[in-house]
RODO-2510 file (C-alpha; in nm, 4 decimals, decimal comma):
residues 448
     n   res          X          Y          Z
     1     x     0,0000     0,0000     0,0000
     2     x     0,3245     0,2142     0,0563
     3     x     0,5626     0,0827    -0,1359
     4     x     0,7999     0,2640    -0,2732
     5     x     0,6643     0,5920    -0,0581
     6     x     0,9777     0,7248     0,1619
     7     x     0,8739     0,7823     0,5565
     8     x     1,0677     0,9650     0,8649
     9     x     1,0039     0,8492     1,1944
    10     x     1,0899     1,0419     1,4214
    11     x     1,1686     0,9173     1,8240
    12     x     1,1393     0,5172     1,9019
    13     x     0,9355     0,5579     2,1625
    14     x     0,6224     0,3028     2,2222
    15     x     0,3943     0,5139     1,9398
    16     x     0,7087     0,5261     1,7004
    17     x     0,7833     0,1295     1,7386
    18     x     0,3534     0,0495     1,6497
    19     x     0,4549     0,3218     1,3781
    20     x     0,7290     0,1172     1,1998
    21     x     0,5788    -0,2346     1,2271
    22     x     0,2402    -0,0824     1,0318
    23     x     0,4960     0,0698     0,8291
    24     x     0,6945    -0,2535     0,7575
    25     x     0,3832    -0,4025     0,6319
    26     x     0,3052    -0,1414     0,4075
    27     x     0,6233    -0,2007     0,2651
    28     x     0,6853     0,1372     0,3422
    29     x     1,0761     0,2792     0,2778
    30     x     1,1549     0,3615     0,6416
    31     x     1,4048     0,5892     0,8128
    32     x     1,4623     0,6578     1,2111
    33     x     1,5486     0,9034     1,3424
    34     x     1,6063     0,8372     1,7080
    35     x     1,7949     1,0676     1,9708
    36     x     2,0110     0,7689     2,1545
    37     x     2,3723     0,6064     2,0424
    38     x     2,3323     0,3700     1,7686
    39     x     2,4663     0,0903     2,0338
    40     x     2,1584     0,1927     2,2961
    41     x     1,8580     0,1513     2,1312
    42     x     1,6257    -0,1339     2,1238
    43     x     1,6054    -0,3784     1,8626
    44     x     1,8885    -0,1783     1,6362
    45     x     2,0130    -0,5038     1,4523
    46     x     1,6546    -0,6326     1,3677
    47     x     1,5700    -0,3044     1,1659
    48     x     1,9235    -0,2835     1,0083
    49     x     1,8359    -0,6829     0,8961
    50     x     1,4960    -0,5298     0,8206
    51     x     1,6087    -0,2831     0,5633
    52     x     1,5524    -0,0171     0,7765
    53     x     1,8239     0,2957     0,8125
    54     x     1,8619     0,4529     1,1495
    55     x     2,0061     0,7939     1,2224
    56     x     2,1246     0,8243     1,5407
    57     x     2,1253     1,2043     1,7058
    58     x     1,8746     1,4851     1,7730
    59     x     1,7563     1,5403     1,4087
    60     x     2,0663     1,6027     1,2525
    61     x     2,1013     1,8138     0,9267
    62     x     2,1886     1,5629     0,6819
    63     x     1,8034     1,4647     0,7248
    64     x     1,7156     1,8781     0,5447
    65     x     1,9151     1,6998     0,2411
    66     x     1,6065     1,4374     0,1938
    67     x     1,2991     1,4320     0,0608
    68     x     1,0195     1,2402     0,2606
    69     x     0,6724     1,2037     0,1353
    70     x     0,5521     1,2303     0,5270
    71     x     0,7403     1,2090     0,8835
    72     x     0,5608     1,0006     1,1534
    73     x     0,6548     1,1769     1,5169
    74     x     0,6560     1,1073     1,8850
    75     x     0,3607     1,3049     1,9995
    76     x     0,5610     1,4284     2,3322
    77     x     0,8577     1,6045     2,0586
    78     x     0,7412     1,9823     2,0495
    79     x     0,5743     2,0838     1,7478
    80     x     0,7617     2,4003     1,8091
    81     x     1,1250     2,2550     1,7422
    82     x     1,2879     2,4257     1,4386
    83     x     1,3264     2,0555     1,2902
    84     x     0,9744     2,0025     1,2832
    85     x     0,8827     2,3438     1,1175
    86     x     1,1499     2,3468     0,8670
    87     x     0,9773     1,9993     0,6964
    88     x     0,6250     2,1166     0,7393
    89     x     0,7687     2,4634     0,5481
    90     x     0,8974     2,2369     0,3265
    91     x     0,5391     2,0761     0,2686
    92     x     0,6416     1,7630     0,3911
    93     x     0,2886     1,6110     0,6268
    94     x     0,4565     1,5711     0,9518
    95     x     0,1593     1,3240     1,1541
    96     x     0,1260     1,1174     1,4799
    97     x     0,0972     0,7230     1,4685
    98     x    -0,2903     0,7740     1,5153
    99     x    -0,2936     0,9843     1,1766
   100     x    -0,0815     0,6970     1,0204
   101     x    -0,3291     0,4214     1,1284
   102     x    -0,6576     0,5889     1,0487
   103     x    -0,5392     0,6698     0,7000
   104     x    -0,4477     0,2970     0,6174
   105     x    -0,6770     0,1139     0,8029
   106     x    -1,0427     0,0078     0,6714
   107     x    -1,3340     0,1878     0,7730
   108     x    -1,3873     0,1749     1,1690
   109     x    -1,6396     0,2993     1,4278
   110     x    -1,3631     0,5786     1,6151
   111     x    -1,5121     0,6965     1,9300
   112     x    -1,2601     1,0016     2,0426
   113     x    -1,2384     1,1395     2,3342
   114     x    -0,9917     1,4478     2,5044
   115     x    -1,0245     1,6672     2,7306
   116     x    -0,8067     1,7838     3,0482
   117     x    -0,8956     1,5412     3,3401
   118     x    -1,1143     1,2350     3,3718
   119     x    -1,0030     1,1213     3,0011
   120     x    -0,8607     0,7611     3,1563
   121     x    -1,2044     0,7218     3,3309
   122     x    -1,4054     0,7519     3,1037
   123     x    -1,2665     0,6097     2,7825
   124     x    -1,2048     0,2217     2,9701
   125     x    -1,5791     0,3207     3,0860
   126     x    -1,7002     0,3458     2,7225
   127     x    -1,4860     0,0933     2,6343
   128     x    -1,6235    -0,1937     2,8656
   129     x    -2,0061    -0,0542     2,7690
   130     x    -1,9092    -0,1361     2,4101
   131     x    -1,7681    -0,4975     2,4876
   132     x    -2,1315    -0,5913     2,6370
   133     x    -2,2820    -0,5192     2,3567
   134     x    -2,0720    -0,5772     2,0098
   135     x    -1,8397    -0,8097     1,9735
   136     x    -1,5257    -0,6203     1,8328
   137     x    -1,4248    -0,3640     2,0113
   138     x    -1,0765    -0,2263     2,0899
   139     x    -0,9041     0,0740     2,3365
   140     x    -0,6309     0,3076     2,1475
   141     x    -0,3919     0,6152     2,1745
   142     x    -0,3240     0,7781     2,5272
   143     x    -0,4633     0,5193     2,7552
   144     x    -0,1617     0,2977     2,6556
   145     x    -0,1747     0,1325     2,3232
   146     x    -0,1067     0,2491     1,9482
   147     x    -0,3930     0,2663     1,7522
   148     x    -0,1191     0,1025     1,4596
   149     x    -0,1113    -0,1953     1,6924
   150     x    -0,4879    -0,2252     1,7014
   151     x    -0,5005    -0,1885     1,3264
   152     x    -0,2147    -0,4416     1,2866
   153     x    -0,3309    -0,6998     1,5843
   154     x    -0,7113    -0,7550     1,4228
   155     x    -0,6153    -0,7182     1,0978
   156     x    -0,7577    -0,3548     1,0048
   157     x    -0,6273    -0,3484     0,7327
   158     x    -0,8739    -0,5752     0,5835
   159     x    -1,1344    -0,5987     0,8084
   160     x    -1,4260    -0,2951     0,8995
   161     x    -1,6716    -0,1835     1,1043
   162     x    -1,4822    -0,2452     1,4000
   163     x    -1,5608    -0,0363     1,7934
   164     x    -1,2366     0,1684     1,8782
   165     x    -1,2124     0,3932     2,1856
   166     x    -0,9390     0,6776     2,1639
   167     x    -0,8496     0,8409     2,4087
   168     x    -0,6643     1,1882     2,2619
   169     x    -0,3950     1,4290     2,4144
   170     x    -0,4121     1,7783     2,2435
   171     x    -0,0160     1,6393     2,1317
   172     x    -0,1806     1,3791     1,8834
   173     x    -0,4938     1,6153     1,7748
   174     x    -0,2254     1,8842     1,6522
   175     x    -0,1141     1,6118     1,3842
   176     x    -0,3834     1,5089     1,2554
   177     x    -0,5022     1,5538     0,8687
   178     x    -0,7981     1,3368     0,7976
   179     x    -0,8861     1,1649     1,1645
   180     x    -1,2586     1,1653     1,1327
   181     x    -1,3949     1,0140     1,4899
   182     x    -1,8220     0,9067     1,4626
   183     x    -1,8578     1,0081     1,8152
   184     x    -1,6234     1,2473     2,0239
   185     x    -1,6342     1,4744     2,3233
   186     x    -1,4121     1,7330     2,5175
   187     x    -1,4742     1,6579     2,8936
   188     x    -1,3508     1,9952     2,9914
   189     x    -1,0971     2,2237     2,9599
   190     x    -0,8260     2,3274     3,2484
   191     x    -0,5211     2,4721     3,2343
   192     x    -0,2314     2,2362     3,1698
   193     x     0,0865     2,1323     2,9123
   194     x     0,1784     2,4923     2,9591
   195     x     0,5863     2,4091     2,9084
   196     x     0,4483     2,2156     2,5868
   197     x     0,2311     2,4903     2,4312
   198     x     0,3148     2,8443     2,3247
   199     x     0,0098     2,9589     2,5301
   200     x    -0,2970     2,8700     2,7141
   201     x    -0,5408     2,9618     2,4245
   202     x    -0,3430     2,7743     2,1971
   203     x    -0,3580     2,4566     2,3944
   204     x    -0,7680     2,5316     2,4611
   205     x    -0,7723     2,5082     2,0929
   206     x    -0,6121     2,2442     1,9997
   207     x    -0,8352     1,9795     2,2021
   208     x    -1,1180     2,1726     1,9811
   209     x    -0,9827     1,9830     1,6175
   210     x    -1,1054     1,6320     1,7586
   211     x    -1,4377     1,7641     1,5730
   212     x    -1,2653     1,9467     1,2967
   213     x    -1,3344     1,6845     0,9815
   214     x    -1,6671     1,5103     1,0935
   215     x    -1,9987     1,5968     0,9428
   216     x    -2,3632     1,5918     0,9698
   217     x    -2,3562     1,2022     1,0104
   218     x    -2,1533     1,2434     1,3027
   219     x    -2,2195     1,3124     1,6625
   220     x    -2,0262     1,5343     1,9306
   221     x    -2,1569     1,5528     2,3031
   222     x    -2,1327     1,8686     2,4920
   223     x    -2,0519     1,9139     2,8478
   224     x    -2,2634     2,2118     2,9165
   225     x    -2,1347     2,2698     3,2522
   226     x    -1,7904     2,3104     3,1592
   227     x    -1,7933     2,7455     3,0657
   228     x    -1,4838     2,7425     2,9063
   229     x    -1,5717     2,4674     2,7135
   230     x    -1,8915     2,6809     2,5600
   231     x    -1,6125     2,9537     2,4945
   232     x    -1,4498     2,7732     2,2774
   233     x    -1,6915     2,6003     2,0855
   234     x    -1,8500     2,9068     2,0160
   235     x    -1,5251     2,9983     1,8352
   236     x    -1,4719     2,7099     1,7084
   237     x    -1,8369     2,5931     1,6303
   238     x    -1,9076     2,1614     1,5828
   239     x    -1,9862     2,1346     1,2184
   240     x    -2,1483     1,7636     1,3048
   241     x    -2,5044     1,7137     1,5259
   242     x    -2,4601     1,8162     1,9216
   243     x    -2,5866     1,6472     2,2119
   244     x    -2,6021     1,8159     2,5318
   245     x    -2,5151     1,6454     2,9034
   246     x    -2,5385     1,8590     3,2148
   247     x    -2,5107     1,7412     3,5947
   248     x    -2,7742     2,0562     3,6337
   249     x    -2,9643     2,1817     3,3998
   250     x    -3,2349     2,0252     3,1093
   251     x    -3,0026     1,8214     2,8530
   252     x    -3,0535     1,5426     2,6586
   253     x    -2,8446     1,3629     2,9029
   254     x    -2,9205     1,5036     3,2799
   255     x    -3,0352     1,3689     3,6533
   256     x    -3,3968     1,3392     3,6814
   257     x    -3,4791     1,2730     4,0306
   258     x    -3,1734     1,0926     4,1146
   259     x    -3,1850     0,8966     3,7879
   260     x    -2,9180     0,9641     3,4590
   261     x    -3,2155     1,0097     3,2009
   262     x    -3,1154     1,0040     2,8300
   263     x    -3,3513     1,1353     2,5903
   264     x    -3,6510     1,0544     2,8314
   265     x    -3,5243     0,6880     2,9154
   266     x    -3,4275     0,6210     3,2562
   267     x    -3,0986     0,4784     3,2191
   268     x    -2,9703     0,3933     3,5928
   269     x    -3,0453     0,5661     3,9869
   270     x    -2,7106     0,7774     4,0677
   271     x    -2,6931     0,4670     4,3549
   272     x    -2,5969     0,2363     4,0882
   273     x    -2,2376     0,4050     4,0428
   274     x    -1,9859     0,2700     4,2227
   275     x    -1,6913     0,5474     4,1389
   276     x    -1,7198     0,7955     4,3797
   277     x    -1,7303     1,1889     4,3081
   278     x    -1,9276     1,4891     4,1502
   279     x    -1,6937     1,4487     3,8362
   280     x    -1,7275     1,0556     3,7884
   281     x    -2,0973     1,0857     3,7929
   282     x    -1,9928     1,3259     3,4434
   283     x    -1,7752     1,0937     3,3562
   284     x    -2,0416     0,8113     3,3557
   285     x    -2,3033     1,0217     3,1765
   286     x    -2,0913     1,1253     2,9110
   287     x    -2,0054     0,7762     2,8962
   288     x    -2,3918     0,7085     2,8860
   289     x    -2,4545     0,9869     2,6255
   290     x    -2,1873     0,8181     2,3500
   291     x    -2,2585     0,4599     2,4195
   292     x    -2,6733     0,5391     2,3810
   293     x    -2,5666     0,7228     2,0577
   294     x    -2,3497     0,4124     1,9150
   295     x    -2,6841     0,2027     1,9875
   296     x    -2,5731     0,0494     2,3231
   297     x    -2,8956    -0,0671     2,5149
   298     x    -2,9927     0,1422     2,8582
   299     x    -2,9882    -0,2067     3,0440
   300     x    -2,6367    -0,3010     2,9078
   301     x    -2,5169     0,0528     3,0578
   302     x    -2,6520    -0,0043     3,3580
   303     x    -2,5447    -0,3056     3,4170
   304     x    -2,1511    -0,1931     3,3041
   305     x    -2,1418     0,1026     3,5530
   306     x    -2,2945    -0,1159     3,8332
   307     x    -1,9877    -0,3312     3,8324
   308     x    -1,7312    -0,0742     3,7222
   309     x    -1,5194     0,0265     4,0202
   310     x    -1,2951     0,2917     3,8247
   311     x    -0,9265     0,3033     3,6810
   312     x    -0,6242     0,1198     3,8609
   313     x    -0,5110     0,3915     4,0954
   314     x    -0,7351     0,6783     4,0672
   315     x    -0,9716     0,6692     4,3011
   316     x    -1,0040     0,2763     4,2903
   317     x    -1,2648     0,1257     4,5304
   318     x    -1,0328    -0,1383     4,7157
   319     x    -1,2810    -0,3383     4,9164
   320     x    -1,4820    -0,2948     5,2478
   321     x    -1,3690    -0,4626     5,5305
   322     x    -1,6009    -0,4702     5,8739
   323     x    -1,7710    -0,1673     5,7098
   324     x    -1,4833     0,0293     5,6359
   325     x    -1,4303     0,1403     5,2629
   326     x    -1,1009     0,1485     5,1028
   327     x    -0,9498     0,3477     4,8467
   328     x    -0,6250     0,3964     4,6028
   329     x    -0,5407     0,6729     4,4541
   330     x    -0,2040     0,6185     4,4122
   331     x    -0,1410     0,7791     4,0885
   332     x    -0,2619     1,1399     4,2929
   333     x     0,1538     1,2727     4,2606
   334     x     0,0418     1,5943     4,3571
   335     x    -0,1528     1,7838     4,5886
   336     x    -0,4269     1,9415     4,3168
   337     x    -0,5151     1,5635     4,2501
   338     x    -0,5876     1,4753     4,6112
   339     x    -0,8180     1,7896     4,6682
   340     x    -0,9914     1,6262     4,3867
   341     x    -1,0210     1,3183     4,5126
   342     x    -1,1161     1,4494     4,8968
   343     x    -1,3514     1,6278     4,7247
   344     x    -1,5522     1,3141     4,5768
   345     x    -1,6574     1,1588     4,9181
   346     x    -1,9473     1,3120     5,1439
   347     x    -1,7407     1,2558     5,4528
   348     x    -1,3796     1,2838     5,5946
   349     x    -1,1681     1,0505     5,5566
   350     x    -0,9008     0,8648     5,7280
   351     x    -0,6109     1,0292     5,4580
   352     x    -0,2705     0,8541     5,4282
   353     x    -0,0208     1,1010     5,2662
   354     x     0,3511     1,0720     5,2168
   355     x     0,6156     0,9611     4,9771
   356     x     0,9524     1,0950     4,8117
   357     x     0,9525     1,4597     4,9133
   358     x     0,9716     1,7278     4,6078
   359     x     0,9226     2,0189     4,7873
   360     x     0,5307     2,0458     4,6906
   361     x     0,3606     2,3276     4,8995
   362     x     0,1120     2,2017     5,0466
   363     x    -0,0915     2,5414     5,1676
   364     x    -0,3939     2,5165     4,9851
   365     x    -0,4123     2,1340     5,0459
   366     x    -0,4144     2,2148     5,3886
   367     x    -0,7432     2,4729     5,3420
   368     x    -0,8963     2,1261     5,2896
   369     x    -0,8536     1,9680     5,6579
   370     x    -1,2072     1,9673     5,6889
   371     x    -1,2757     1,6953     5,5004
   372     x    -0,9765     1,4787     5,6553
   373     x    -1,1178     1,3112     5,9549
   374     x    -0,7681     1,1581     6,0284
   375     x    -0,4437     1,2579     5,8789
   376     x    -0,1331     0,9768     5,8720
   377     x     0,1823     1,0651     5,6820
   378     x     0,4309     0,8317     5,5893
   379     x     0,7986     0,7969     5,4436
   380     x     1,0456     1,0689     5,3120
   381     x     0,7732     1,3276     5,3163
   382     x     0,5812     1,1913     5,6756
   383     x     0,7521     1,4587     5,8776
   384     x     0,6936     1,7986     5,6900
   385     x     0,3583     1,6732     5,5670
   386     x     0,2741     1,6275     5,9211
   387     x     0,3877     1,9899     6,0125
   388     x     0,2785     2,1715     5,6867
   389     x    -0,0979     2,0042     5,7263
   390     x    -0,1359     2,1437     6,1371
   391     x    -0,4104     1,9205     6,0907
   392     x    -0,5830     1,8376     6,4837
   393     x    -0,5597     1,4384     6,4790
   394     x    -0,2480     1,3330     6,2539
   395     x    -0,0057     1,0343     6,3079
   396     x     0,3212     1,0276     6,1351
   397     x     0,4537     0,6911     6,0920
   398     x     0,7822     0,5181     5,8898
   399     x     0,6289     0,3627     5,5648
   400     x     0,3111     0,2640     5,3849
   401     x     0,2533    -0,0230     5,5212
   402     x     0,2962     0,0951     5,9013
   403     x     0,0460     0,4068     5,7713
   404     x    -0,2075     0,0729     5,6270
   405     x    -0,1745    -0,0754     5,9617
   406     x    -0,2550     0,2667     6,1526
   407     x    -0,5361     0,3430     5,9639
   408     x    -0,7419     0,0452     6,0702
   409     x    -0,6245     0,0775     6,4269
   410     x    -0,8186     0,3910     6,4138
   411     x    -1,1083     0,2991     6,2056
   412     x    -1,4577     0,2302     6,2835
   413     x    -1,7288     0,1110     6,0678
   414     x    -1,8803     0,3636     5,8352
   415     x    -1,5251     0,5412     5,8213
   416     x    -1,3371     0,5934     5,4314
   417     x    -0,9722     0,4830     5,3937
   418     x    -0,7900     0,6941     5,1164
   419     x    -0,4614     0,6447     4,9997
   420     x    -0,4036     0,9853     4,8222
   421     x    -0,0139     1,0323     4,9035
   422     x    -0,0110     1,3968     4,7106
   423     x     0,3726     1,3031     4,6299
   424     x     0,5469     1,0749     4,3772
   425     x     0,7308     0,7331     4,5777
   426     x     1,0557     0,7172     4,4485
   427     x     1,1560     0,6876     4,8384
   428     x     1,0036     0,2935     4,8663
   429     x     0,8340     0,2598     4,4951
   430     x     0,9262     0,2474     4,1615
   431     x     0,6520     0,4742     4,0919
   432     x     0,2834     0,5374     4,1599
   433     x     0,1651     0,1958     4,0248
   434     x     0,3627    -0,0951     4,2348
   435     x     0,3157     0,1923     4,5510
   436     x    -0,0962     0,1600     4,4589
   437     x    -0,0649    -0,2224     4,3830
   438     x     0,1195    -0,2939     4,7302
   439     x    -0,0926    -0,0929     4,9159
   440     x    -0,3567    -0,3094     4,8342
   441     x    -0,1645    -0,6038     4,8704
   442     x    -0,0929    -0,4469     5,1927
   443     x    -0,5184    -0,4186     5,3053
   444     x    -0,6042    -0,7543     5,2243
   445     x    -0,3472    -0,9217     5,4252
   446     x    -0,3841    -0,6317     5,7876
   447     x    -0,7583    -0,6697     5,7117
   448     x    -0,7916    -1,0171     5,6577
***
């Protein structure tokens, strides 16, 4: 389908590998371009044996002397590098991996979704609707996998009508050409990628082309409660049909006396979701609003979210144990993302906070004692967590698991557990995910 058609990739990363193994079997003319010695990156004999030319260093000149019909690039390499607006000045397409599959593969049913926070959440939400209903039906793009490995894995190339959920930083919408998604949505817009972006506005923006090439058969839902959201799609208005979802006010998807209602049909009682928090309950109706629209059943819905207990590590119900709740949010490295998730319960918690110390501030997390019932701070951090919070019952102990086994020492039934540690864990973890899979390691064994 390529052959004979000359192709840059630019950075190895995971999207750039998916990129040259679609590529390959296109029969595509490849070059790499990767930043690393020759003799450090992956897999450098198998492309050499593969035909493939590598050029090692950070987009050296020799690369102005060629002529490429398009350059495939990392989404995380700044659109702003000189390197990467000399070739589009030259008029050489410069797109992401996702560009690269939806151009080659047979027609699909692309469901896209961006937006600032609760992207995760939401897409692996659509995504397990979807799998109750049809029977192929994949994830793609930020939540972890190339969308040229879905293509290549189930044979898109040849085969159609296929369910794919995207979920889409504002880093692979400012590459795309014809990316055409069925169904899409912007969950909201807050400020973020600022050392990425030349400005505020301009990231705003991008996250607005996800709806740029669809049509009148095509469907984007609006969060009306989001107001700069409604900004910007007043300047940049949907040229496909709108549906509305608001937590609070009439919408084709809104709560109706403690029911998600879509279009008139009762869909599910707010009690049915298990994910806790003001912004889940959007996350599930947007969820509701796009799966309703790609002709999921109400019951099927209801029945998903019922058993859905959220993303690994954000917010992740854990378990009850003699009427205490449990929770992980592991992956909150920062203090803005546990106010977030202190703010999703209806009660104070028992809080443990700690990890690797970078020097966060943690003033304004502090303005949110009131809804910490119990404070216990652990590892590198323990100590000035436990001074910066002056918070009026607090416990500082050595390490998670002695903060685990304090936190049901003090617990009665009816009480919240939250592991929210505000920090990264670089002090006892690896990183946020083994810290959030051994903390729950470490409940079921002090609970049991």
């Amino acid at each position: 389908m390529l052959t004979g058609k000359k192709v840059l990739v630019i950075g190895l990363a995971r999207s750039g590998k998916a990129a040259v193994r679609l590529l390959q079997k296109l029969n595509a003319t490849i070059t790499i371009n990767e930043g690393k010695e020759l003799e450090k990156i992956d897999g450098y004999q198998d492309y050499l044996d593969a035909g493939i030319e590598i050029i090692a260093g950070e987009h050296p000149d020799e690369l102005f002397e060629r002529d490429f019909d398009f350059v495939i690039k990392n989404p995380g390499i700044n659109y702003h590098k000189p390197f990467i607006l000399r070739l589009k000045e030259r008029g050489i397409p410069v797109y992401t991996e996702i560009e690269l599959a939806f151009q080659c593969a047979k027609k699909q049913h692309y469901i896209a979704v961006t937006g600032t926070n609760g992207k995760t959440t939401t897409v692996t939400l659509i995504y397990e609707i979807l799998k109750a209903q049809y029977e192929h039906v994949h994830f793609a793009g930020n939540i972890g996998k190339p969308l040229c490995d879905v293509v290549l894995e189930n044979d898109l190339l040849k085969e159609s009508d296929h369910y794919i959920v995207i979920e889409m930083s504002n880093f692979q919408l400012l590459d795309i050409e014809q990316f055409k998604p069925e169904i899409s949505t912007v969950i909201n817009l807050t400020p973020d990628h600022l050392d990425y972006m030349a400005s505020l506005d301009e990231y705003y923006a991008s996250k607005m082309r996800i709806y740029e090439n669809c049509d009148q058969h095509d469907y984007f839902v609006v969060n009306q409660d989001d107001e700069t959201l409604q900004q910007y799609l007043q300047r940049y208005p949907v040229p496909c049909q709108k549906v509305t979802q608001s937590l609070d006010h009439q919408a084709q998807c809104m709560i109706k006396d403690n029911h998600i209602v879509f279009d008139d049909e009762v869909i599910m009682a707010l009690d049915d979701i298990r994910i806790v928090g003001r912004h889940n309950v959007q996350n599930v109706m947007l969820a509701t609003a796009i799966c309703k629209l790609a002709g999921v059943s109400g019951q099927k819905i209801k029945e998903t979210v019922r058993h859905f207990h959220g993303v690994e590590h954000r917010i992740e119900f854990v378990g009850e144990y003699h009427g205490v709740r449990v929770y992980n949010d592991s992956k909150a490295t920062n203090t803005d993302a546990s106010i977030i998730a202190l703010k999703a319960f209806a009660q104070p918690v028992i809080l443990l906070m700690g990890g690797f110390d970078k020097g966060l501030n943690l003033k304004e997390m502090s303005e949110y004692n009131d809804h910490i019932a119990h404070l216990i701070t652990f590892g590198a951090a323990g100590h000035r967590f436990k001074e910066d919070m002056h918070h009026q019952s607090s416990y500082e102990v050595k390490d998670l698991k002695s903060a685990v086994e304090k936190a049901f020492e003090i617990a009665h039934s009816g009480d919240v557990i939250l592991l929210s540690p505000s920090t990264s864990s670089f002090d006892e973890f690896s990183g946020y995910e083994e810290r959030g899979r051994v903390f729950k390691q470490y409940v079921h064994e002090i609970s049991g």
